[in-house]
C-alpha positions in Angstrom: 0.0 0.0 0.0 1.1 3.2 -0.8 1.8 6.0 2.1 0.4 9.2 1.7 2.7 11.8 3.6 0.5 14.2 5.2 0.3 18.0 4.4 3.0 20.0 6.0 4.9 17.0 6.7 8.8 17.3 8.0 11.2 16.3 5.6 11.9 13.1 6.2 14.6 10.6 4.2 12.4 8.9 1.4 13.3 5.0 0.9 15.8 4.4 -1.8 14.1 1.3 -3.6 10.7 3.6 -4.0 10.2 6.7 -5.8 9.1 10.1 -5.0 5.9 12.2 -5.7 5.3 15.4 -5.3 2.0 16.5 -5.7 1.5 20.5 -5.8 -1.9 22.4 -5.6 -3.5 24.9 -3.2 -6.5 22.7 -3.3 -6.2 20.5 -0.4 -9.1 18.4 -2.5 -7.3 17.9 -5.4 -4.3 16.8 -3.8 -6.0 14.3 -2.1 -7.9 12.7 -5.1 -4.8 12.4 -6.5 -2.7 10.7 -3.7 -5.8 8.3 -4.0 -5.0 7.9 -7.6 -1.7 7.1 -6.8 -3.1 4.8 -3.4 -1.5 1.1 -3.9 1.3 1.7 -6.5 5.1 1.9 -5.6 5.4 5.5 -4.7 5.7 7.4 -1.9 3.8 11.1 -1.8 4.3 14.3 -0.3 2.1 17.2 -0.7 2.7 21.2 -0.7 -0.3 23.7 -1.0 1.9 26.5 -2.5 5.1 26.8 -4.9 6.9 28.0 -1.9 6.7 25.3 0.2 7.4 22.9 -2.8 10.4 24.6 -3.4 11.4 24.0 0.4 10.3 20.7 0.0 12.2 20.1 -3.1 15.4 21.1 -1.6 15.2 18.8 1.2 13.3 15.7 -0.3 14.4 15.8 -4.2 11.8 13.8 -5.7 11.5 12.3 -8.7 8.7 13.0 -10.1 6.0 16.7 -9.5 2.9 16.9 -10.2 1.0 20.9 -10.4 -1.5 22.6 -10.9 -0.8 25.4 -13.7 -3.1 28.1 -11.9 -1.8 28.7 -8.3 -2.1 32.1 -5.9 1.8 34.1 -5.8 3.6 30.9 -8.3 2.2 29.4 -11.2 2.9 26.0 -12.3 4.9 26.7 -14.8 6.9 29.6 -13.0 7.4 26.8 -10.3 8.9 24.4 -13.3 11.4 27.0 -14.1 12.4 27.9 -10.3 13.2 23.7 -9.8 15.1 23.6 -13.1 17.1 26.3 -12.3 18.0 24.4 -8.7 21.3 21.8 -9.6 20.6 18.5 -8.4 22.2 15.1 -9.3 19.3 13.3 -9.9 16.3 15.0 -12.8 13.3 15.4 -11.7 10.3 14.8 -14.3 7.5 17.8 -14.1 3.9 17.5 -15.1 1.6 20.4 -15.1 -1.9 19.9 -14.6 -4.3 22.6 -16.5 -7.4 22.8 -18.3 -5.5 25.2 -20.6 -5.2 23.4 -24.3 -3.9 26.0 -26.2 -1.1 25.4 -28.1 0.8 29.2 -26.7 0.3 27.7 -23.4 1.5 24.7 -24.1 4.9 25.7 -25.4 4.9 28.0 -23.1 5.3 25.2 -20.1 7.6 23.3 -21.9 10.0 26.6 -22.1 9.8 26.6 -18.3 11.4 23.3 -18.6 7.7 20.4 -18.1 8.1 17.0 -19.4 4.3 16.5 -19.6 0.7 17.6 -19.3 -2.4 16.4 -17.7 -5.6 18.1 -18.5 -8.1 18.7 -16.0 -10.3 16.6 -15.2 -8.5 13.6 -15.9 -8.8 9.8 -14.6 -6.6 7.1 -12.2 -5.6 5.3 -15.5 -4.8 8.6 -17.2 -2.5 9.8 -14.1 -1.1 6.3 -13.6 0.0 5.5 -17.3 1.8 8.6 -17.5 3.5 8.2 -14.2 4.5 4.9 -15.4 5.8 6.2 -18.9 7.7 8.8 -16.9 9.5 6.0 -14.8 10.6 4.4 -17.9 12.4 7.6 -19.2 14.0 8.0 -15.8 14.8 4.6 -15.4 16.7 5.9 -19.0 18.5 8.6 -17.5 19.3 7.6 -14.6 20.8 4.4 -17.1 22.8 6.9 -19.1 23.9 9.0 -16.0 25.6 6.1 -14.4 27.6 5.3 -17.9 28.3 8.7 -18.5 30.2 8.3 -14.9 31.7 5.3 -15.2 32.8 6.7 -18.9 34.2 10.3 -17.0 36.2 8.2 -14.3 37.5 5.8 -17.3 38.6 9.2 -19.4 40.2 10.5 -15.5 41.8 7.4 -15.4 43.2 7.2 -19.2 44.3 11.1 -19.1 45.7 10.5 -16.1 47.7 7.4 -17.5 48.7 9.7 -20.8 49.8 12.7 -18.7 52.2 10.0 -17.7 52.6 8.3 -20.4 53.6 11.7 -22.0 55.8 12.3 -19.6 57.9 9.2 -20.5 57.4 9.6 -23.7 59.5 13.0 -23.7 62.3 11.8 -21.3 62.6 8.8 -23.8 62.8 11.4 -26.5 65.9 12.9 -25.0 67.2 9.9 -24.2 67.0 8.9 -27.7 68.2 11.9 -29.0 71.6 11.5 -26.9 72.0 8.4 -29.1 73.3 10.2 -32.1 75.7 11.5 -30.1 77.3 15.3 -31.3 75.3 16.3 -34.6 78.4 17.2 -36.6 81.8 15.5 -35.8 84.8 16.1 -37.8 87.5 13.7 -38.7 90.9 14.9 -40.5 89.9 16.3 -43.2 86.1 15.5 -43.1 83.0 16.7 -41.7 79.8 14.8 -40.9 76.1 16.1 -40.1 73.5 14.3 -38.3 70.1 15.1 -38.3 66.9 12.8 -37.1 63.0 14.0 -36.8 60.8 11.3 -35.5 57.5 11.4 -36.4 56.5 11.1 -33.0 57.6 11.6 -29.7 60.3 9.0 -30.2 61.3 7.3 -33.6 63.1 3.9 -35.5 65.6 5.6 -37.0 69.4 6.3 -36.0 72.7 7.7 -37.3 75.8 8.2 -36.3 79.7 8.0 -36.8 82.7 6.5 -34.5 86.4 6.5 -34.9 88.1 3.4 -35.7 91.7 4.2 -36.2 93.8 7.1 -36.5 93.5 6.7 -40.3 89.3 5.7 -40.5 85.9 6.5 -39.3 82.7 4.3 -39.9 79.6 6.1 -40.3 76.1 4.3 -39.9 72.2 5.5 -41.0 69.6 3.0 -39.6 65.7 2.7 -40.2 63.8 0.3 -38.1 60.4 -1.1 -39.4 57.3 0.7 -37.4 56.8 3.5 -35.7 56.8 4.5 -32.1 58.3 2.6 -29.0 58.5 -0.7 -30.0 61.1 0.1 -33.0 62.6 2.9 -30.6 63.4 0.4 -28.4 65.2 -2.1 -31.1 67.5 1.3 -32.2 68.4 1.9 -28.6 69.5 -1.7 -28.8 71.4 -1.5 -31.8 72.9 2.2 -30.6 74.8 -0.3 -28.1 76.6 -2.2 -31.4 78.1 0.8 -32.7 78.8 2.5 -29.5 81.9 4.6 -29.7 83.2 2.1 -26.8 85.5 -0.1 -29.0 84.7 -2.7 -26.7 80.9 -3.0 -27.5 81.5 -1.6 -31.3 80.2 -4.3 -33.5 81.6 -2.8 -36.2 85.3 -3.4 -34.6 86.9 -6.5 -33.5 90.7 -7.9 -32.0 92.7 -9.8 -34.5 95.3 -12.2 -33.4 97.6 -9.6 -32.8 95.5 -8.6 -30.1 94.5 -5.0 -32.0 91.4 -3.7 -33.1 90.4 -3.5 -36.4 87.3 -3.1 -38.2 84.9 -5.7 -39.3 84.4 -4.9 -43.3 81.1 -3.4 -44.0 79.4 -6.7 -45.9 80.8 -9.1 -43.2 79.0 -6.5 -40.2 75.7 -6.8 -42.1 76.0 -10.2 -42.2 76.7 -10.3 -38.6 73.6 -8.3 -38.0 71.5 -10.1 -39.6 72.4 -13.1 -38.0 72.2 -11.4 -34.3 68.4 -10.3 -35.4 67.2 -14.0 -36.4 69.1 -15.6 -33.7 69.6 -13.5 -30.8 67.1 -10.5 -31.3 64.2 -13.2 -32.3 62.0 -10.5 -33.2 59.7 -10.1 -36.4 61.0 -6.3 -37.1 63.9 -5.9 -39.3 66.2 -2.5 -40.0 67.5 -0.9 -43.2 71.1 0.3 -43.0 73.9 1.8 -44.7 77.3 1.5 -43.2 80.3 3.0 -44.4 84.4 3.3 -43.5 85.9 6.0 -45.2 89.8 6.5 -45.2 90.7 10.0 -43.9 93.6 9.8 -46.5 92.7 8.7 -49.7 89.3 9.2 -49.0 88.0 5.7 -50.2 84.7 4.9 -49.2 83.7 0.8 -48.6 80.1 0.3 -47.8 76.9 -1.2 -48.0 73.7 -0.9 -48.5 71.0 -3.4 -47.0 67.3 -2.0 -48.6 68.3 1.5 -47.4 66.8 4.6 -49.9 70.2 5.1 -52.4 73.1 6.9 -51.1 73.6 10.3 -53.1 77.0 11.6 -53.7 77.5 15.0 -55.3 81.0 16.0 -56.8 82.1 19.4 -56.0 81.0 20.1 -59.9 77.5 19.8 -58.9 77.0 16.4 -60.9 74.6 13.5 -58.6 75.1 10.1 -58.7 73.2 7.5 -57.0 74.8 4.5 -55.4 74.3 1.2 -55.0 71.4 -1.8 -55.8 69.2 -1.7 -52.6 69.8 -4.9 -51.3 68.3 -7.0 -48.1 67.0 -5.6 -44.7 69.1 -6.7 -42.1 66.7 -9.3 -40.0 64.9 -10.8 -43.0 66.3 -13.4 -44.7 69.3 -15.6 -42.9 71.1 -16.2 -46.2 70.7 -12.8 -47.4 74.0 -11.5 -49.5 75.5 -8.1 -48.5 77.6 -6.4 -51.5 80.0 -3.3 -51.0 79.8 -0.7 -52.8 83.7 1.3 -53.1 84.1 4.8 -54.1 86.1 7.7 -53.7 85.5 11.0 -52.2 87.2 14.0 -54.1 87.6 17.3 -51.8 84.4 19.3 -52.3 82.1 16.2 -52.5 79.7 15.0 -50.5 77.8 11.8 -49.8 74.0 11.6 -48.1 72.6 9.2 -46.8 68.7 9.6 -45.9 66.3 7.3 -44.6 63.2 7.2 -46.9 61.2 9.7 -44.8 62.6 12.4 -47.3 61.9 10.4 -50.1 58.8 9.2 -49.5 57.7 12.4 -49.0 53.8 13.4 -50.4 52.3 16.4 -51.3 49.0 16.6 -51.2 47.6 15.6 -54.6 49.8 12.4 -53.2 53.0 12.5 -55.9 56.1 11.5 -53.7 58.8 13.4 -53.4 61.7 10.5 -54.4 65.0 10.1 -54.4 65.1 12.4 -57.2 63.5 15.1 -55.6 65.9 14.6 -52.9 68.6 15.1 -55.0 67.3 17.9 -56.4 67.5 19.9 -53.1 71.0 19.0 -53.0 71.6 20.6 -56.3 69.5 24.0 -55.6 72.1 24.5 -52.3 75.2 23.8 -53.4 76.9 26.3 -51.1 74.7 24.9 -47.7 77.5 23.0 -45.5 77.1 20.6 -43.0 73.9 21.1 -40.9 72.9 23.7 -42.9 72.1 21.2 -45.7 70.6 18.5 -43.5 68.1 21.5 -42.2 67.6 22.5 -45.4 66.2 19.6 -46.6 64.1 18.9 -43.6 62.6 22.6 -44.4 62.1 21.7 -48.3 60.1 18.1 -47.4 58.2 19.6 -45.0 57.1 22.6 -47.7 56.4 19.4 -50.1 54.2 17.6 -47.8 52.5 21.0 -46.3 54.4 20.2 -42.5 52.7 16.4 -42.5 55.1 14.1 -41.4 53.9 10.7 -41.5 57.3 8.7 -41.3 60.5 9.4 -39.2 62.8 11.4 -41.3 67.3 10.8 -40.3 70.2 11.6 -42.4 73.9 11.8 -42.2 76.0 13.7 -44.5 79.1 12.8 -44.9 82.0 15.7 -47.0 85.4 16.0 -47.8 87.1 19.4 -47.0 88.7 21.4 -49.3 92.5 21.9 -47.8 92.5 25.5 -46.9 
């Protein structure tokens, strides 16, 4: 049976497995043939002969549903509507007005003031009770969607939360990676080489770098891991270890019976590599790479190329050639071939070496930018030195592609000095 609160009643706590009526009219009559409507269903009822006490009421019992008259003495309905939508609550609370009024101005006139419903005067236990039920269905709704809507806000708190951290790795990892290149430009007797690396993200798969190996020779090194993100930034912190500039951990270098170092030749490190990634590594990304030794001296150049973009060399007359056949990724195939590729560096040449982040390059109707294209920079800045030229073609890809940079972009430039 249903309880009928009494008028004037104090506020008292209602149950929380039944809902809340309130029914509003300065006819004590009405209110009661009402609550008798409502008499056996799974509500509870409290009654207020005035807006103003409704609003008291409202503020201390919050109940779900109101039920008022339109025409009442100092408040309307409808100005009462407006007051209790203007009060915050967590929970809504569905309003129906009760009037005789059918007009269609006054209709949209309530539902600006913010009621879900009318009843028209007179009107019948069924007629009340259907609609009350209808209403409980759309809070049942709400109250539905409020509770996923908070479980969804704490699951964005929680995932911002772990990206604000995540972020914050993220960037010391992007320093860290950063220190892996070492100095940007190094010079060796009579030679100059410029790093440069932009990861698409906050860290990348790409490294390059150079290392002494003798008073006479320097290797240099450009690698591209497959992927994006952490997972190939941590396989190039790995391989950062095998040509560390500690000769001891160099891969590149080994002790010969004489008990001297000495370096490994470019082919027989690539094949060295890619024996490490099958066996050791075991993992299903593989790395492009050029490695190179020049001699200081006679400026001979032994490298190779394993499915790296095409070194470019440019005399000091301007003329481009591109070098070598492609090759194997390192970490593909376990009988894979490595060939070297030999050439000499003439004071005022130069020899790039550029992952394919410049080269695959698109504008925006989608034509790449290429090797060629590459190479055509090169040729509009033949006074840029060092990391002048590397920026300069970062600057000229990213005015091709209109600043989107979908891959990591690296290079290393590698020139001979003219004697002074």
């Amino acid at each position: 049976m249903n309880r009928i609160a009494p008028d004037r009643s104090p506020a008292t706590p209602k149950a929380t497995d039944r809902r809340l009526i309130m029914l509003v009219d300065d006819s004590r009559w009405q209110r009661r043939l009402f609550a008798r409507y409502l008499d056996g269903t799974d509500f509870d009822v409290v009654e207020a002969e005035s807006g103003a006490e409704a609003l008291r009421l409202f503020r201390q019992r919050k109940p779900d549903f109101i039920l008022s008259d339109w025409v009442m003495e100092n408040m309307t309905g409808p100005e009462l509507c407006a007051e209790v939508r203007e009060l915050s609550t967590d929970s809504y609370t569905y309003f129906i007005l009760l009037t005789s009024k059918a007009d269609p101005a006054d209709i949209a006139y309530g539902l600006e003031n913010g009621a879900d419903d009318f009843l028209t005067k007179p009107t019948s236990s069924a007629e009340l009770r259907a609609r009350i039920c209808a209403a409980e269905r759309i809070l049942h709704l709400q109250e539905r969607a409020r509770r996923t809507n908070e479980k969804l806000t704490e699951a964005l708190r929680i995932l911002h939360k772990t990206q604000s951290a995540m972020e914050r790795d993220l960037k010391d990892a992007s320093k860290l990676q950063q220190g892996l290149i070492g100095e940007r430009s190094e010079t060796y007797d009579g030679f100059a080489v410029s790093n440069i690396q932009r990861p698409a993200g906050h860290v990348g798969g790409d490294l390059t770098g150079s290392f002494a190996i003798n008073a006479r020779r320097f290797g240099v090194f450009a690698i591209d891991v497959s992927g994006h993100g952490v997972a190939a930034a941590l396989l190039t912190a790995r391989l950062a270890t095998q040509f560390s500039p500690s000769v001891d951990q160099n891969a590149a270098l080994l002790i010969n019976e004489f008990g001297l170092y000495e370096a490994r030749p470019p082919a027989v490190l690539a094949r060295y590599l890619n024996h490490l990634m099958l066996t050791d590594l075991q993992t299903d990304t593989y790395f492009t790479m050029v490695y190179a030794m020049v001699d200081q001296m006679s400026g001979e150049v032994r490298m190779v190329q394993a499915g790296h973009p095409h070194p470019i060399v440019q005399r000091s007359n301007g003329e481009i050639e591109m070098l070598g056949k492609g090759g194997y990724p390192i970490g593909v195939i376990e009988e894979a071939g490595f060939e070297e590729i030999s050439l000499t560096l003439e004071p005022g040449d130069r020899l790039l070496i550029a992952s394919d982040g410049l080269s695959d390059a698109t504008d925006a109707s989608g034509a790449i930018m290429g090797e060629a294209g590459v190479a055509a920079i090169m040729r509009a800045n033949p006074d840029a030195r060092g990391s002048d030229l590397c920026d300069e073609l970062v600057r000229s890809v990213n005015a091709f592609s209109d600043g989107r940079q979908s891959d990591d972009i690296s290079a290393v430039l590698i020139e001979r000095l003219r004697p002074i």
